[in-house]
C-alpha positions in Angstrom: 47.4 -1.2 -20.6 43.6 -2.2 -21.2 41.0 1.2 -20.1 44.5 3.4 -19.8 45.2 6.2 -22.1 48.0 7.1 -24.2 49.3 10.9 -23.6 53.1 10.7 -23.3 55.7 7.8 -24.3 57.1 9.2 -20.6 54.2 7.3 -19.4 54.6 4.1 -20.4 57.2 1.2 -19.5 59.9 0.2 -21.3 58.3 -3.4 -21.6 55.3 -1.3 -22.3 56.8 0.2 -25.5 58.6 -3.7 -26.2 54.8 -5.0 -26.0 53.5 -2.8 -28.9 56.5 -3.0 -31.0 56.1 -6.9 -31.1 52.4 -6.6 -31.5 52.8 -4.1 -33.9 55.1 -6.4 -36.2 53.0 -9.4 -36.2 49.9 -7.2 -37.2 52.6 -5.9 -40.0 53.5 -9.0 -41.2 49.3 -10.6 -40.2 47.2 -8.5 -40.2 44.0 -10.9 -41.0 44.6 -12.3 -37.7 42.9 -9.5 -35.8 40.6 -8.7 -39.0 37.6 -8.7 -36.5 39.1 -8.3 -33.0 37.3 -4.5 -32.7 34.3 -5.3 -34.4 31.1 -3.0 -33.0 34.0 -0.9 -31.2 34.0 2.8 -32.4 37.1 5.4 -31.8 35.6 9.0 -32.0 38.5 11.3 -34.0 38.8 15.0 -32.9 41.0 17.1 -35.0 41.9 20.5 -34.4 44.3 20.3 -37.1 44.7 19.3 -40.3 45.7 15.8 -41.0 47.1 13.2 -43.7 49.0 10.3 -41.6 46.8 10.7 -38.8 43.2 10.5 -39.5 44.5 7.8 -42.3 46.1 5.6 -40.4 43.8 5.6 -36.9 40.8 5.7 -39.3 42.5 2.5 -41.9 43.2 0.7 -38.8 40.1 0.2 -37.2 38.4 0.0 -40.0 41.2 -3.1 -40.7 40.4 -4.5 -37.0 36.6 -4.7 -37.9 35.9 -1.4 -36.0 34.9 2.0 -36.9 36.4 5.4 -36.9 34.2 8.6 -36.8 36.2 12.0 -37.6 34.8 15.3 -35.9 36.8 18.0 -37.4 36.8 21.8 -36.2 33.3 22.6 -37.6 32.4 19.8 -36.2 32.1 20.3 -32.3 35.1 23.6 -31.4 36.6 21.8 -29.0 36.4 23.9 -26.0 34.3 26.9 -27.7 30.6 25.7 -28.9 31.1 23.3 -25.8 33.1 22.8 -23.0 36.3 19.9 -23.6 34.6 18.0 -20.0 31.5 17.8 -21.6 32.7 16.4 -24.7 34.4 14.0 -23.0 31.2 12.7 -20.8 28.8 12.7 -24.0 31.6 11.2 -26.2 32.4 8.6 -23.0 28.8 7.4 -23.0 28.6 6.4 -27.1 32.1 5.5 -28.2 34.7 2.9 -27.0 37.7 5.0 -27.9 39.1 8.6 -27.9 41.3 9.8 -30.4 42.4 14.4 -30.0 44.7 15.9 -32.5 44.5 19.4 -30.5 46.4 22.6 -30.4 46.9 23.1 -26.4 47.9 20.0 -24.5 45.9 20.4 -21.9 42.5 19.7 -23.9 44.1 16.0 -23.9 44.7 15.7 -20.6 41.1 17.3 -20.0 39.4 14.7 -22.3 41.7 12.0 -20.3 40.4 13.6 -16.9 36.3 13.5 -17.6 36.3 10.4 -19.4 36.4 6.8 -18.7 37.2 5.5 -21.5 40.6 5.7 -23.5 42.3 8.7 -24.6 45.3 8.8 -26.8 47.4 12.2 -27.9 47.2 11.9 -31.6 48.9 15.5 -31.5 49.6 18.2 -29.2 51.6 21.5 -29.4 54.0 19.7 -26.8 53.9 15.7 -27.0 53.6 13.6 -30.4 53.4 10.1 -28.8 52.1 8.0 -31.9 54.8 9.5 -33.9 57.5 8.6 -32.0 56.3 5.0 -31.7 55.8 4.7 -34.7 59.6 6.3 -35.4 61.4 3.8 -32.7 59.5 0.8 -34.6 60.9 1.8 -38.0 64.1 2.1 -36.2 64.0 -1.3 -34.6 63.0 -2.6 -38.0 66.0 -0.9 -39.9 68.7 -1.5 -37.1 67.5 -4.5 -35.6 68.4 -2.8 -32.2 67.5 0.2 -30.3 69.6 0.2 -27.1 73.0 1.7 -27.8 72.3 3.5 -31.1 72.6 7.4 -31.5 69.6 9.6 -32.8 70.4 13.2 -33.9 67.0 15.8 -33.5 68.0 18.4 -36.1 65.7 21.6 -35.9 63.6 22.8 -33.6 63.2 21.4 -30.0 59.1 21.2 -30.6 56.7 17.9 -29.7 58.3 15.6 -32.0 61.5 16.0 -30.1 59.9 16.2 -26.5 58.6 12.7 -28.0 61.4 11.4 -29.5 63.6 12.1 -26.1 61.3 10.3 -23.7 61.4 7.2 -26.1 65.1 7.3 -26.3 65.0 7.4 -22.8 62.7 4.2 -22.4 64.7 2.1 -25.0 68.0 3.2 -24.4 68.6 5.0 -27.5 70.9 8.3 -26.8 69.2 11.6 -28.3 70.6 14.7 -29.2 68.4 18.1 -30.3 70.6 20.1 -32.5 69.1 22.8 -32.7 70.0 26.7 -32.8 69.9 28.9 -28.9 66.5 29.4 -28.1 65.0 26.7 -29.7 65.9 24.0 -27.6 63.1 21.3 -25.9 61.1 22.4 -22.8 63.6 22.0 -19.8 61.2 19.8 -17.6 60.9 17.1 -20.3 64.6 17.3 -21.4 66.0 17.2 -17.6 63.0 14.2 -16.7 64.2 12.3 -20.3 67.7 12.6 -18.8 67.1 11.1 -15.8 65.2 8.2 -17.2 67.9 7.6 -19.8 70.3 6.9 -17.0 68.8 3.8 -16.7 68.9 2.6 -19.8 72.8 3.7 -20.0 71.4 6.5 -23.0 72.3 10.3 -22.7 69.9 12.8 -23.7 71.7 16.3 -24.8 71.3 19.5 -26.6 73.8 20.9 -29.0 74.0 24.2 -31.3 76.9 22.9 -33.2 75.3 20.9 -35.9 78.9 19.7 -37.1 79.4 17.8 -33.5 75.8 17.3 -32.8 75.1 14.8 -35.8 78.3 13.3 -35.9 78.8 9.7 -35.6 74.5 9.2 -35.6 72.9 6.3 -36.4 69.9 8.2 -37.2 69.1 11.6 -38.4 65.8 13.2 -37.9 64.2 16.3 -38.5 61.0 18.2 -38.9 59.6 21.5 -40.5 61.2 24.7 -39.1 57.4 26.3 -38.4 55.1 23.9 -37.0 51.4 24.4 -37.1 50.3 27.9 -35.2 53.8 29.5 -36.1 52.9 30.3 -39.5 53.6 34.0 -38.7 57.3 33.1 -37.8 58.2 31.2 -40.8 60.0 33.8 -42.2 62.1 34.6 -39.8 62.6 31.1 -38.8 63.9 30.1 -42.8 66.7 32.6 -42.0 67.5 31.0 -38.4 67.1 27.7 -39.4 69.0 27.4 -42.6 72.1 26.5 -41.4 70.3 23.5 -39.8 69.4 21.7 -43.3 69.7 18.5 -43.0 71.8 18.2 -46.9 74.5 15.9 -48.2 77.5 17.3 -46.4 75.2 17.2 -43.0 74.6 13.7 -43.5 78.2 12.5 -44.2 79.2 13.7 -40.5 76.7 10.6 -39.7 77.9 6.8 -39.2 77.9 5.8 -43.0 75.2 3.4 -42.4 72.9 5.9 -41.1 69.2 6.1 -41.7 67.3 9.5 -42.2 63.5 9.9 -40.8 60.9 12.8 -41.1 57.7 13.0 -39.7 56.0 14.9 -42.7 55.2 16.8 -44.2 58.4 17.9 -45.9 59.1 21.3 -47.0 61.8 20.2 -49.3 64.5 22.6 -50.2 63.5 24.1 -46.3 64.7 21.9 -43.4 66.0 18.7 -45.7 67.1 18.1 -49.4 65.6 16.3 -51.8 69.4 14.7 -52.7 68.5 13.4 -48.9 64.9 12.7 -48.9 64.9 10.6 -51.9 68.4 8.6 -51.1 68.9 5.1 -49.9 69.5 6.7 -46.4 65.5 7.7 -45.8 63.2 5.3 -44.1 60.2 8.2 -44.4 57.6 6.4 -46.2 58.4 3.1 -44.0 58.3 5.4 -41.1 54.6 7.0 -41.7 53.7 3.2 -42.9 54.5 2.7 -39.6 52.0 4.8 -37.8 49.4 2.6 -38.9 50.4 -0.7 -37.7 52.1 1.0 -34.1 48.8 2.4 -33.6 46.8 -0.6 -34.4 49.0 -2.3 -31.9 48.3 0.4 -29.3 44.7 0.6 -29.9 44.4 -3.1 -29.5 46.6 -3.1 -25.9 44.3 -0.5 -24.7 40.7 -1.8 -25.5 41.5 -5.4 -25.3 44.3 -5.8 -22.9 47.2 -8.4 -23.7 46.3 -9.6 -27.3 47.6 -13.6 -27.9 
């Protein structure tokens, strides 16, 4: 993985994704070991988006690695409008070691991958969260002490955290389901390629309107907010759509009675889950966004270093 970047989980291997969950539990459990393994290295942040887990846990972890992190926000350089994204790729390629975009349109990630040489990861796009759904199929590995064979049920809107979470699925054999209401389901090109690849891990991939039969029998449930960001103007209407999606109490007893419940936060509580659920002994979510920070100071590692001993 050393000089690659990091834009889809579809991209990867599934010994790949194996390689940075084990490295991402030994810096979990050791994380002085690799205290100076980035030191002089520096990972330049863009953010087109407001962030809590993700400038925190890219910016912690290099600083924990003996590296530096340098956030340019919006003000900062407008991706694409006070300067052209293959430019800032080329002058950011020639001063930092790492690339880290949190971007509206996906395609401003795959330009910054295109023009420069050094790595780029998706910390965000409208229509991939890679990092997240590492991060999520580590808690899960952690919680389950499996992943092939287990059940995840996507309730709410077939957005990037699902596109994500169905192309992992598909890598570590864990069969996904996006319950979600018509018209809201995932982009058909990434559903139909995440259910090809799942054949050959023996895990289906499917979409299903009826949350009752959807979630039933999951080892996990996950959802998100109804309105992501850039859809502010359809939250209404979405509350109205999505409300029979909740994820609530009697939603989670049509799950396996061991199962977990994940989030990628923020939460709109009272919206798409409960707080009876959020705060139970079912939800992982603070483990989960823990998790971003050790997944992606495993992946960082893999792709400026190589194979780390």
């Amino acid at each position: 993985m050393k000089g690659k970047d990091f834009i889809t989980v579809a991209e990867l291997s599934t010994e790949q994704i194996e390689s940075i969950f084990e490295l991402a539990l030994k810096l979990k459990s050791n994380p002085d070991d690799y205290e100076d393994a980035l030191t002089n290295m520096t990972m330049a942040m863009i953010f087109e988006k407001p962030s809590l887990r993700t400038r925190v846990s890219f910016e912690a972890g290099m600083t924990q690695m003996g590296g530096h992190a340098m956030y340019l926000g919006p003000s900062d350089i407008s991706l694409g409008k006070r300067e052209s994204v293959p430019d800032i790729a080329r002058v950011l390629d020639r001063m930092v070691d790492i690339i880290m975009a949190r971007t509206f349109a996906h395609d401003s990630v795959t330009t910054l991958a295109e023009y420069a040489s050094i790595p780029v990861i998706n910390g965000l796009s409208d229509l991939h969260h890679p990092c997240q759904a590492i991060a999520d199929y580590l808690t899960i590995l952690e919680k389950k002490g499996t992943l092939k064979g287990l059940k995840l049920a996507f309730v709410g809107d077939g957005n990037n955290v699902a596109h994500s979470l169905l192309e992992c699925g598909a890598k570590t054999g864990v069969s996904v389901t996006i319950v979600c209401p018509k018209g809201y389901e995932p982009k058909k090109e990434i559903f139909d390629a995440a259910f090809e690849e799942g054949k050959k891990m023996g895990a289906t991939m499917a979409v299903c309107n009826d949350w009752k039969e959807g979630v039933k029998g999951a080892d996990v449930v996950y959802t998100d907010v109804w309105a992501s960001m850039g859809q502010e103007k359809e939250a209404e209407e979405r509350k109205k759509i999505f409300l029979p999606y909740q994820v609530n109490s009697e939603l989670m007893a049509l799950a396996d009675k061991e199962a977990i419940f994940m989030h990628c936060l923020p939460a709109h509580r009272g919206e798409e889950v409960t707080d009876e659920v959020i705060e139970s002994w079912q939800s992982v979510v603070f483990d989960e966004a823990e998790n971003r920070l050790h997944a992606q100071k495993s992946l960082i590692l893999k792709l400026l270093l190589g194979e780390i001993e």
